[in-house]
DSSP file (Angstrom, degrees, kcal/mol; ACC not computed):
  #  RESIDUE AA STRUCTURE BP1 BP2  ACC     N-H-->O    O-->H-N    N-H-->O    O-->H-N    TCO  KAPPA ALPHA  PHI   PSI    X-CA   Y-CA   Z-CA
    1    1 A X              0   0    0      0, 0.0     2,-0.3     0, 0.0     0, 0.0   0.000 360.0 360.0 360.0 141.4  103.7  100.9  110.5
    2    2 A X        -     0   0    0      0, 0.0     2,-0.3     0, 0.0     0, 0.0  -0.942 360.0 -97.3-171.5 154.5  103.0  100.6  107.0
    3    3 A X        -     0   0    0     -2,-0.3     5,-0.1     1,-0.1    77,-0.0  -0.346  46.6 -99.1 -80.1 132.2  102.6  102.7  103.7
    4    4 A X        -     0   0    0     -2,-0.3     4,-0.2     1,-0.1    -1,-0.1   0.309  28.0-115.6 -12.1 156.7   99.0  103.8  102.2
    5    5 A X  S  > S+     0   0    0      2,-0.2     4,-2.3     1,-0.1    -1,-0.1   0.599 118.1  64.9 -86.8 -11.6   97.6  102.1   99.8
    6    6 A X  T  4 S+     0   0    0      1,-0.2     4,-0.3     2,-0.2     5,-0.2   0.752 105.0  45.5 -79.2 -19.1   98.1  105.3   97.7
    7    7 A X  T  4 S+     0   0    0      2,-0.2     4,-0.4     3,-0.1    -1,-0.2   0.541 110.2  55.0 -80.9  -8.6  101.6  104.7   98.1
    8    8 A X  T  > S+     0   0    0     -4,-0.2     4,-2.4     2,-0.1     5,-0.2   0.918 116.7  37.8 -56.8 -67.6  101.0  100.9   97.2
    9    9 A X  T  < S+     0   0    0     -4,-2.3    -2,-0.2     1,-0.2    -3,-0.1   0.416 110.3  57.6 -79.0   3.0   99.4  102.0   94.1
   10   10 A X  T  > S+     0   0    0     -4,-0.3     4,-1.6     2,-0.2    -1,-0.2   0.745 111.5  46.3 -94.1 -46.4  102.1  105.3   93.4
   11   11 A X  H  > S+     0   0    0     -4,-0.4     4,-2.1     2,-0.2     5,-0.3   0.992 115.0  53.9 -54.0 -49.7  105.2  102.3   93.4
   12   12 A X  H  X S+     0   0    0     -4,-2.4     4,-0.6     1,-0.3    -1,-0.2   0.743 116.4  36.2 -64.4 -20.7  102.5  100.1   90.9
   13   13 A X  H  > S+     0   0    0     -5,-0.2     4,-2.3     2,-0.2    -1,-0.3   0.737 109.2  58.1-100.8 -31.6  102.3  102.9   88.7
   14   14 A X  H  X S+     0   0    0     -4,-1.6     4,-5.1     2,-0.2    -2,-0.2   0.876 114.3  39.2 -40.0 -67.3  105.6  104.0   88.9
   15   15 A X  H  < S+     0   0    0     -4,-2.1     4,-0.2     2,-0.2    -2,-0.2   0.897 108.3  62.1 -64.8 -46.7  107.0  100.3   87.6
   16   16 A X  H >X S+     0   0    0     -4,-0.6     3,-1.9    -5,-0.3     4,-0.5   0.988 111.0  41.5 -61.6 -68.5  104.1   99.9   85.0
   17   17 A X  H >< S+     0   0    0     -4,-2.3     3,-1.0     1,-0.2    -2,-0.2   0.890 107.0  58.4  14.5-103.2  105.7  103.2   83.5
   18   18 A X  T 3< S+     0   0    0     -4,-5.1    -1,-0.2     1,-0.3    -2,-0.2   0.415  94.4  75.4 -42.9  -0.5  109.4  102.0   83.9
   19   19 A X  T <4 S+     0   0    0     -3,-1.9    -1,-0.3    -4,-0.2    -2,-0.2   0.543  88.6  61.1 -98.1 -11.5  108.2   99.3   81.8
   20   20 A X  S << S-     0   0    0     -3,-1.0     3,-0.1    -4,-0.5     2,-0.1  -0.732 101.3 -77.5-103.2 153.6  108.1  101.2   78.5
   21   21 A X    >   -     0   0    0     -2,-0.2     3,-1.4     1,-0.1     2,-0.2  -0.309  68.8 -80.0 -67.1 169.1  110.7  103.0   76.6
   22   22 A X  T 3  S+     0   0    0      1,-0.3    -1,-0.1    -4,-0.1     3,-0.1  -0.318 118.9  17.5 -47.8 110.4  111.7  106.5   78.2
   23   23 A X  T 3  S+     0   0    0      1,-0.2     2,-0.8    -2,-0.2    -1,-0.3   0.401  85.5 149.7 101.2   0.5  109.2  109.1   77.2
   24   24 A X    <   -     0   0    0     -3,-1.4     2,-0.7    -7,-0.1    -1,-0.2  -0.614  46.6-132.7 -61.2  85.7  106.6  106.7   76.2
   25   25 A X        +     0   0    0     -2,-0.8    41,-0.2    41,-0.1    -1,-0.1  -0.531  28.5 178.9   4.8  42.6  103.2  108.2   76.8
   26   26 A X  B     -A   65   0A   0     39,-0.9    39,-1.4    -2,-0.7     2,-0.5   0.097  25.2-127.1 -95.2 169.6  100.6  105.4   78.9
   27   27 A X    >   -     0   0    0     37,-0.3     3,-0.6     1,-0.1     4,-0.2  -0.987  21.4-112.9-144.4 145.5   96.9  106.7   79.8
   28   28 A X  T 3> S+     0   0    0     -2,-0.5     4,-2.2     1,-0.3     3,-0.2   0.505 113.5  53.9 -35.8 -43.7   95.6  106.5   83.1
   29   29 A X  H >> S+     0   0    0      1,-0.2     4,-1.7     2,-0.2     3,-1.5   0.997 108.6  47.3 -72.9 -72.7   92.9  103.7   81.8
   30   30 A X  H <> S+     0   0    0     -3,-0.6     4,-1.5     1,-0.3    -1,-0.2   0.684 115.4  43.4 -50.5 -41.5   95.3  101.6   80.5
   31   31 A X  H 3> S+     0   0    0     -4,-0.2     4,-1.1     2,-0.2    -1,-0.3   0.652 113.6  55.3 -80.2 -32.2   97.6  101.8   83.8
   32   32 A X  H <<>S+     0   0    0     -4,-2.2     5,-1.2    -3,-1.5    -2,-0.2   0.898 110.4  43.4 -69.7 -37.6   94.4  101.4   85.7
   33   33 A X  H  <5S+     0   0    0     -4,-1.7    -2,-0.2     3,-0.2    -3,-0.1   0.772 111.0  56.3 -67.3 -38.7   93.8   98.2   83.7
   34   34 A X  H  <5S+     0   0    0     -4,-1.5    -3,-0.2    -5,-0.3    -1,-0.2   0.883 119.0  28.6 -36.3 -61.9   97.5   97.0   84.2
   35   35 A X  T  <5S-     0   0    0     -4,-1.1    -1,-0.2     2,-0.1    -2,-0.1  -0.079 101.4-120.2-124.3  25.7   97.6   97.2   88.1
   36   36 A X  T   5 +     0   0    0      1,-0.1     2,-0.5    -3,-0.1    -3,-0.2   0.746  67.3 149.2  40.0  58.2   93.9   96.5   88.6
   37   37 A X      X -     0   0    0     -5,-1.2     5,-0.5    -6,-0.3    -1,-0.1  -0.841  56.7 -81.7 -99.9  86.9   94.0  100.2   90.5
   38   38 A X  T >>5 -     0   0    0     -2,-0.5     4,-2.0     3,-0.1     3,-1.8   0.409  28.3-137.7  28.3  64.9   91.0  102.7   90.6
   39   39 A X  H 3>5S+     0   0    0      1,-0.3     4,-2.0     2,-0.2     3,-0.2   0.773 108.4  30.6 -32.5 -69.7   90.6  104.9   87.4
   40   40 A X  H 3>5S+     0   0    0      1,-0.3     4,-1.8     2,-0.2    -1,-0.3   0.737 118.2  49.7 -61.8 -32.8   90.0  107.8   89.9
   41   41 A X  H <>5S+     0   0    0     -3,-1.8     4,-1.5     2,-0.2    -1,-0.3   0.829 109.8  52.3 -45.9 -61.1   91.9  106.8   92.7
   42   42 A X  H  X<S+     0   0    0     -4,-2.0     4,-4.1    -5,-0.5    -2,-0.2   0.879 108.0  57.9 -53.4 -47.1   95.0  106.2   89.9
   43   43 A X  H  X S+     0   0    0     -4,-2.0     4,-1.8     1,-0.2    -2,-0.2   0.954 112.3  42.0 -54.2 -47.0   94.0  110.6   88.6
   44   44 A X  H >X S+     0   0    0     -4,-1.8     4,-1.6     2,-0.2     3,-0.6   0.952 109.3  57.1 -58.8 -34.0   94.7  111.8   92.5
   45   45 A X  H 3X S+     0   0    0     -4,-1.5     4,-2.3     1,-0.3     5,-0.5   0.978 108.8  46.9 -74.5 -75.0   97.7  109.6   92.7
   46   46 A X  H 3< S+     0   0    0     -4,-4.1     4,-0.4     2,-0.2    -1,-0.3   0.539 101.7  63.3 -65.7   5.9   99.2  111.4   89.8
   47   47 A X  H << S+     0   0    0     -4,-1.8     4,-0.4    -3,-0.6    -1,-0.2   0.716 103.1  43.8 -44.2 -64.4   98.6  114.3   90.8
   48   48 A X  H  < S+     0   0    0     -4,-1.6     3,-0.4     1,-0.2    -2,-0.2   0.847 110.8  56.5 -77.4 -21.1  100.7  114.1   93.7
   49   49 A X  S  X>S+     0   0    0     -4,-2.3     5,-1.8     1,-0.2     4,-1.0   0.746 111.3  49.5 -92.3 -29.0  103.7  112.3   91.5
   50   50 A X  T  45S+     0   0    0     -5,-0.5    -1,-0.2    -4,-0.4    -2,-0.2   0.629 101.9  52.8 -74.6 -12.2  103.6  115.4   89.3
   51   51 A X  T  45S+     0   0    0     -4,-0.4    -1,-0.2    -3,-0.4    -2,-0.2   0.328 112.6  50.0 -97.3  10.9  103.7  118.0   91.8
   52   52 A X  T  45S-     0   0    0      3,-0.2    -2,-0.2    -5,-0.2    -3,-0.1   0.659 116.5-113.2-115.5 -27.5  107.0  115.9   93.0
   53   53 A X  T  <5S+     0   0    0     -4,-1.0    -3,-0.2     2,-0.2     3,-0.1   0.681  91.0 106.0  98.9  11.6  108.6  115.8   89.2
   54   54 A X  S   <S+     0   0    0     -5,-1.8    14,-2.1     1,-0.2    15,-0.6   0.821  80.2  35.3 -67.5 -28.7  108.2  112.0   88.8
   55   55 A X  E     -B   67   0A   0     -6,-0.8     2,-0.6    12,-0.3    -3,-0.2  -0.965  64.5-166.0-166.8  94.0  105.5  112.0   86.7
   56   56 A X  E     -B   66   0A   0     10,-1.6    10,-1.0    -2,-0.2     8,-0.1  -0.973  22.1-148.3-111.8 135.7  104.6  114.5   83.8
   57   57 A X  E     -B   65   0A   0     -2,-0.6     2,-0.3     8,-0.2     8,-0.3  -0.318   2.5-143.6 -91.1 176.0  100.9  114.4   82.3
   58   58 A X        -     0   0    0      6,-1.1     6,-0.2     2,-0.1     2,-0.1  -0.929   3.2-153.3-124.2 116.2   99.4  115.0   79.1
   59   59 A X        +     0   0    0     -2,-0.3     3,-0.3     4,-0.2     2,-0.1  -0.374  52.3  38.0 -79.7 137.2   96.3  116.5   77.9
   60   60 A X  S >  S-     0   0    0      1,-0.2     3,-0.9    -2,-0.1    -2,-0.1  -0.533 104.8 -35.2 122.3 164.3   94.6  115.8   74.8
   61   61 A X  T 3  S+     0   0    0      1,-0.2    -1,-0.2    -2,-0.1    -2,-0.0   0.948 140.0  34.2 -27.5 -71.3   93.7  113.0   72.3
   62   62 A X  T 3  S+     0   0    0     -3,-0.3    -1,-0.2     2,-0.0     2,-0.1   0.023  95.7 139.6 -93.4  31.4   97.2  111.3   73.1
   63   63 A X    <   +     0   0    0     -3,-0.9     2,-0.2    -6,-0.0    -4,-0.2  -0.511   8.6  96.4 -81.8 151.0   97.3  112.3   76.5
   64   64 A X        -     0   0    0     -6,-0.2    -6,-1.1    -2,-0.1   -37,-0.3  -0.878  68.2 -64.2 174.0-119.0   98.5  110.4   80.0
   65   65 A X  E     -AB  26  57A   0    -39,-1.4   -39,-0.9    -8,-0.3     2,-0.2  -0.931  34.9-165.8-158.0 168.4  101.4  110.5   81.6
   66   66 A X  E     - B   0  56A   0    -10,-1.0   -10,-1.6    -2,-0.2   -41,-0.1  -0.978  41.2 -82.0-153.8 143.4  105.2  109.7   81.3
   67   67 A X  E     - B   0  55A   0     -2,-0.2   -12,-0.3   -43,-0.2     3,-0.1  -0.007  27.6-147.5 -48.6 158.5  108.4  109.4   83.7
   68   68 A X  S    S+     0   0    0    -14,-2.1     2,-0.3     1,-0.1   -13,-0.2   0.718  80.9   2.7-100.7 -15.0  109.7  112.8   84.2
   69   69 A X  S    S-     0   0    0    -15,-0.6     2,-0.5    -3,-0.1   -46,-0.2  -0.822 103.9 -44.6-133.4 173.6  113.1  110.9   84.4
   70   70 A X    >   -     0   0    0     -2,-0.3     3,-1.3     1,-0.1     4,-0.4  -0.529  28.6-134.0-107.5 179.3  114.4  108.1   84.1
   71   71 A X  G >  S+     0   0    0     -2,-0.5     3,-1.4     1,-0.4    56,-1.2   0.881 111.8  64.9 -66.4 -44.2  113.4  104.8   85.5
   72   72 A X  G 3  S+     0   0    0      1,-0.3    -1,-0.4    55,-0.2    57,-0.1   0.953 103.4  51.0 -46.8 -61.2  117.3  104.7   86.4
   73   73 A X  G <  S+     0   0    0     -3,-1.3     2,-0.3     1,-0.1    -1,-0.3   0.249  92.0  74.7-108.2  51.5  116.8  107.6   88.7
   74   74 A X    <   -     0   0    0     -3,-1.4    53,-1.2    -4,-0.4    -1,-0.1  -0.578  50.2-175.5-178.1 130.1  114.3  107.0   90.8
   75   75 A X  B >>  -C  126   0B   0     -2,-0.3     4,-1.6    51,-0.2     3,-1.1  -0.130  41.9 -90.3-106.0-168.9  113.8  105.1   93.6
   76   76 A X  H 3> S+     0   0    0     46,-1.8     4,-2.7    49,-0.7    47,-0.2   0.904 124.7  49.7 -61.8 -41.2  111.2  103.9   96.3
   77   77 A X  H 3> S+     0   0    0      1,-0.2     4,-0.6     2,-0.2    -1,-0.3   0.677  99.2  58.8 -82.5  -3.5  112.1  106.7   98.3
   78   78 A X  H <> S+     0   0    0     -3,-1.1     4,-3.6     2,-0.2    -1,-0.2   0.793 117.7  36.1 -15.2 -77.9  111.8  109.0   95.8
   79   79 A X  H  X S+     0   0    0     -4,-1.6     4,-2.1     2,-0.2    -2,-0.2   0.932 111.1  54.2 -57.1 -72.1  108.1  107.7   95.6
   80   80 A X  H  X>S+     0   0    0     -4,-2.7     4,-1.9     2,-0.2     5,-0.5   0.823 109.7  51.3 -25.3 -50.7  107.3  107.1   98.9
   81   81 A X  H  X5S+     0   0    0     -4,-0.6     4,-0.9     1,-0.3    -2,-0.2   0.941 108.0  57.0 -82.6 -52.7  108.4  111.0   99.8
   82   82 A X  H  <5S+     0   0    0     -4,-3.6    -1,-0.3     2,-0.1    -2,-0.2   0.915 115.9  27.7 -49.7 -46.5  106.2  112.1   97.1
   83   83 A X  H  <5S+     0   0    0     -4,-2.1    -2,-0.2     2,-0.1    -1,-0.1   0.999 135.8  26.3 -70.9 -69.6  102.7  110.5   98.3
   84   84 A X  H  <5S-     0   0    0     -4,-1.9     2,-0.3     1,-0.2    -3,-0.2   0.732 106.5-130.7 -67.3 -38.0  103.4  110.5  102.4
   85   85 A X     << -     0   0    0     -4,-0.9     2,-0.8    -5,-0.5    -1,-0.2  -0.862  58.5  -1.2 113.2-142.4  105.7  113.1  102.4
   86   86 A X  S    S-     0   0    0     -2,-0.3     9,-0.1     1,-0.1    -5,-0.0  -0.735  85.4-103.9 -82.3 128.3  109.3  113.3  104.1
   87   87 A X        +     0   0    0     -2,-0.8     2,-0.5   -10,-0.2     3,-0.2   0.050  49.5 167.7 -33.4  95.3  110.1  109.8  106.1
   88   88 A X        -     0   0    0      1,-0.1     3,-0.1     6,-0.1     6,-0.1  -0.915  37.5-168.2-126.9 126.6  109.8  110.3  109.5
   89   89 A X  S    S+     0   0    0     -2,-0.5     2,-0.3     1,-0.3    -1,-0.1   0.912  86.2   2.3 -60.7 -36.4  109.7  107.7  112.0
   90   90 A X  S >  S-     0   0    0     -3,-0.2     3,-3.1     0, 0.0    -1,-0.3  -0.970  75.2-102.0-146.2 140.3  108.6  110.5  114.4
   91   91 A X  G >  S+     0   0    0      1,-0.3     3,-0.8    -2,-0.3     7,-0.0   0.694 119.1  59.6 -55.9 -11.2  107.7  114.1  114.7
   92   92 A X  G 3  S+     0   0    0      1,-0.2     7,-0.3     6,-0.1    -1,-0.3   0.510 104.2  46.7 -73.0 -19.4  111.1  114.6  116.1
   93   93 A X  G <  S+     0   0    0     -3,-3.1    -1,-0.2     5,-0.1    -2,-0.2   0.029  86.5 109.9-120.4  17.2  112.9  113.4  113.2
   94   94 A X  S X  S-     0   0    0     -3,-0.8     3,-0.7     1,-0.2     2,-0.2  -0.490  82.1 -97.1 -83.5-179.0  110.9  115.4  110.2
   95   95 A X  T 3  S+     0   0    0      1,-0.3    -1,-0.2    -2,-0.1     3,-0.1  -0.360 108.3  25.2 -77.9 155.5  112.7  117.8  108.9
   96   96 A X  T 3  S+     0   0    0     -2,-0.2    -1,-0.3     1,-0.1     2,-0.2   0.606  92.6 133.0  69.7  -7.7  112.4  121.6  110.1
   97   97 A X    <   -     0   0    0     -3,-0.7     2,-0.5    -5,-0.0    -1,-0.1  -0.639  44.5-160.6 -77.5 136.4  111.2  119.9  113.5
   98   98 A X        -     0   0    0     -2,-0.2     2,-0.3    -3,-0.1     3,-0.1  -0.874   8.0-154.8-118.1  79.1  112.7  121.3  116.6
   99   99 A X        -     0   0    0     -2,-0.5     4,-0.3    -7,-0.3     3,-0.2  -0.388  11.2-166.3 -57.3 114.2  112.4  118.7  120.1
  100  100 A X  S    S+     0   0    0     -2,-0.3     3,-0.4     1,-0.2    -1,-0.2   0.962  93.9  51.9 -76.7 -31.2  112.6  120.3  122.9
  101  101 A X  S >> S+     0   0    0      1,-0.2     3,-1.9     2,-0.1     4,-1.5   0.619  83.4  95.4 -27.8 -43.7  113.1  117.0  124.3
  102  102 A X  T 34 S+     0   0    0      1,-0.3    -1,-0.2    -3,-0.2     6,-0.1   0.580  76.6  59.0 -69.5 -38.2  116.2  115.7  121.8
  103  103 A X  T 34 S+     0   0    0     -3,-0.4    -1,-0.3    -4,-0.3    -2,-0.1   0.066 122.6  22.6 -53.8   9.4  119.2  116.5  123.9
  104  104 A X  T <4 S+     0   0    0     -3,-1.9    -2,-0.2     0, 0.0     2,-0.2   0.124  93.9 113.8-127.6 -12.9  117.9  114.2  127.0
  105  105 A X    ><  -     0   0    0     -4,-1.5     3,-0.5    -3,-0.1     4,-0.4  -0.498  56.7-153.2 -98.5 146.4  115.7  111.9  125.2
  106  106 A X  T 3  S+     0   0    0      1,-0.3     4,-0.5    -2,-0.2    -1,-0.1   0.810  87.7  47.4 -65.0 -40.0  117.0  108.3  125.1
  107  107 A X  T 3> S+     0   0    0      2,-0.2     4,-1.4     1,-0.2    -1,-0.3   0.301  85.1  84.8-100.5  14.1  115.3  107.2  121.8
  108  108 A X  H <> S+     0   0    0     -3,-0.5     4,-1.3     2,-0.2     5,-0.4   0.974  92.3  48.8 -16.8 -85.1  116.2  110.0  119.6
  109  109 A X  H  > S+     0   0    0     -4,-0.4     4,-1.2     1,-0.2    -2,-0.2   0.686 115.1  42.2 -60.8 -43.8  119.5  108.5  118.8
  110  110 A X  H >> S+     0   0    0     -4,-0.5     4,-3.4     2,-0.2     3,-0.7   0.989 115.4  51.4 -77.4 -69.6  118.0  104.9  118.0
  111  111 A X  H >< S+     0   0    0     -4,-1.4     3,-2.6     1,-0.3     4,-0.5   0.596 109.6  50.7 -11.6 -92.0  114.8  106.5  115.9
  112  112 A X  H 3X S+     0   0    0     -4,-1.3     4,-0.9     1,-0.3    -1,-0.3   0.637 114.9  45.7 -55.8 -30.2  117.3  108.6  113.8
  113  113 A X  H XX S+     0   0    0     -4,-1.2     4,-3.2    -3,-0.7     3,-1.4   0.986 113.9  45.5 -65.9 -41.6  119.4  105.1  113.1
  114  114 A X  H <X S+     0   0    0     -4,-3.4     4,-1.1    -3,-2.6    -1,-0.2   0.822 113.9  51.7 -82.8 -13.4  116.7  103.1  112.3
  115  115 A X  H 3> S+     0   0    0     -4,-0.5     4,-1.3    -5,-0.3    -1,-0.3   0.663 108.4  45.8 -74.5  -7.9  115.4  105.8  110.1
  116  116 A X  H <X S+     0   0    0     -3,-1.4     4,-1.3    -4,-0.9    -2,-0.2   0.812 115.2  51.2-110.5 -35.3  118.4  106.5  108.0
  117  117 A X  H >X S+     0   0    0     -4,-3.2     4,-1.9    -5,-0.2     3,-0.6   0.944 106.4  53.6 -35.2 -54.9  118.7  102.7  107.6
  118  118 A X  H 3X S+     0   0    0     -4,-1.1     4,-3.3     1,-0.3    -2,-0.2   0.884 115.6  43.1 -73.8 -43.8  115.1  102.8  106.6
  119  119 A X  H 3X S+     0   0    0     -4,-1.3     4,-1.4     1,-0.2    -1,-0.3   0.845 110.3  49.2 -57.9 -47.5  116.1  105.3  103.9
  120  120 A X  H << S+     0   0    0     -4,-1.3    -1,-0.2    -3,-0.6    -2,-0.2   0.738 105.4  54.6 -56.7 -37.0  118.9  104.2  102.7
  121  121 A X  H >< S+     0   0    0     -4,-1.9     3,-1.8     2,-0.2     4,-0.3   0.873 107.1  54.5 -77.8 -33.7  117.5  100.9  102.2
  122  122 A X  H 3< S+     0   0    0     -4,-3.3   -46,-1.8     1,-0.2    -2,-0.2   0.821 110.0  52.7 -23.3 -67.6  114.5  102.9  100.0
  123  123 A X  T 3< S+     0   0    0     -4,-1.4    -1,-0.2   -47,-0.2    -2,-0.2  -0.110  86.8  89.0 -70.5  16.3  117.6  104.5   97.9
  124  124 A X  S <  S+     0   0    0     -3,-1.8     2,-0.2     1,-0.2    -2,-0.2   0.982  91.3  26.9 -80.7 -79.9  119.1  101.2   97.2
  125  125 A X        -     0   0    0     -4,-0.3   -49,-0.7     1,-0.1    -1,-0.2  -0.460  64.9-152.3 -95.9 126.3  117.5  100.5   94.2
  126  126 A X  B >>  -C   75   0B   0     -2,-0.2     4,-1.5   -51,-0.2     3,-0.6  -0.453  43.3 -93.7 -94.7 178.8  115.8  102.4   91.3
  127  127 A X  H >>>S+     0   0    0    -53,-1.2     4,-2.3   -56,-1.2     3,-1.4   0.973 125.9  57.2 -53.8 -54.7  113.0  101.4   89.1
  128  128 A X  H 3>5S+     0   0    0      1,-0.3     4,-0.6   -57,-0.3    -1,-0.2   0.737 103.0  48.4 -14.0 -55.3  115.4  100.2   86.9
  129  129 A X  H <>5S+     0   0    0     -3,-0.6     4,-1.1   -58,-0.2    -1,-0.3   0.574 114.6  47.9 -95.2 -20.4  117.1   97.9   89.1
  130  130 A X  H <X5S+     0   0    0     -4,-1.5     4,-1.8    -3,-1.4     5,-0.2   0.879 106.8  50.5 -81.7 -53.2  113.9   96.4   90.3
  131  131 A X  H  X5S+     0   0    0     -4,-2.3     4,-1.5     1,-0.2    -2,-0.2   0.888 113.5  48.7 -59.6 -29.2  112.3   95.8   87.2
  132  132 A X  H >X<S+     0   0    0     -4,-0.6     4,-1.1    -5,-0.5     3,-1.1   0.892 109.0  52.6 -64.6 -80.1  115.8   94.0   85.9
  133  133 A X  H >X S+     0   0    0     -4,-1.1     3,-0.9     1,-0.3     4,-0.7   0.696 116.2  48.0 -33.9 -61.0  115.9   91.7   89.4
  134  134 A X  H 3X S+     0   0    0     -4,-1.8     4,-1.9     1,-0.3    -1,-0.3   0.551 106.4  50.6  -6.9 -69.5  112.2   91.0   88.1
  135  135 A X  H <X S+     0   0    0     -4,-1.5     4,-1.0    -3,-1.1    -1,-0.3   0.768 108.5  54.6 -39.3 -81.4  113.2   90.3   85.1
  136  136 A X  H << S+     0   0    0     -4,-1.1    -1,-0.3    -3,-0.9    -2,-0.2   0.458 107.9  46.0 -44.2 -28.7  116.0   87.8   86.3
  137  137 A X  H >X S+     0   0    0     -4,-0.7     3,-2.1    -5,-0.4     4,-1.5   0.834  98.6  64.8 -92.4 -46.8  114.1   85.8   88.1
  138  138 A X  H 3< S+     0   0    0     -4,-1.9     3,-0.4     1,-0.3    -2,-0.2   0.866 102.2  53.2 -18.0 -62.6  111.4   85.3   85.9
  139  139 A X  T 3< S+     0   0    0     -4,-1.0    -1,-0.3     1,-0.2    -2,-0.2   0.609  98.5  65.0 -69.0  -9.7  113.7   83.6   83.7
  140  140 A X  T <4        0   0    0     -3,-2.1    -1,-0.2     1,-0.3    -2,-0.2   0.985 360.0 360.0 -79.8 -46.9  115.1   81.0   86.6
  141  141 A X     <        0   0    0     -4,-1.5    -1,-0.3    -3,-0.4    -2,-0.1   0.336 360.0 360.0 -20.8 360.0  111.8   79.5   86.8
């Protein structure tokens, strides 16, 4: 298992962002140039990260796009949820799903651990808090 490369490139864009002050305005060419990502590829991508409220666009002369929040609150799973949709290990563990299976079935109970780990671990960190670890380490070199 492993995430899209639109969900590669949703995290890249995401960071590239958080890297500017709060409310700072980037365009899509510039972000495309940044994270060596698909001009067009980059349009769809934000697409979906605005319809989630990560992401707000701009039209116009000084148009592109901007966090809708800040870098501080929002994290990979945030991101992830926006592109793939809600985390599920299994169709038994989306949301709204009903198993007829899940009161006998053996691996229900493990799935649901290893997903709320998976999650949690998602919701450890915001942008914020990566682009500081970054940051930090850079400097050790």
């Amino acid at each position: 298992m492993q995430i899209t490369r639109q969900t590669e490139y949703a995290i890249r864009t995401m960071l590239e962002l958080a890297k500017f002050p709060y409310g700072e305005v980037l365009s899509t060419r510039f972000i495309s140039e940044q994270q060596d990502i698909p001009e067009d590829f980059l349009k769809k991508t934000v697409k979906l990260l605005a319809l989630a409220d990560l992401v707000v666009t701009q039209r116009g002369t000084n148009g592109g796009i901007k966090l809708a929040k800040r870098a501080g609150k929002i994290n990979l799973a945030d991101i992830v949820a926006a592109i793939e949709g809600p985390i599920a290990l299994n169709v038994c563990l989306s949301p709204g799903y009903t198993c007829p299976n899940q009161p006998v079935c053996p691996v229900n109970r493990n799935l649901a651990r290893a997903q709320q780990a998976l999650i949690k671990e998602l919701q450890r960190e915001t942008l914020e808090d990566m682009l500081k670890n970054t940051d930090s380490s850079d400097h050790r070199e």
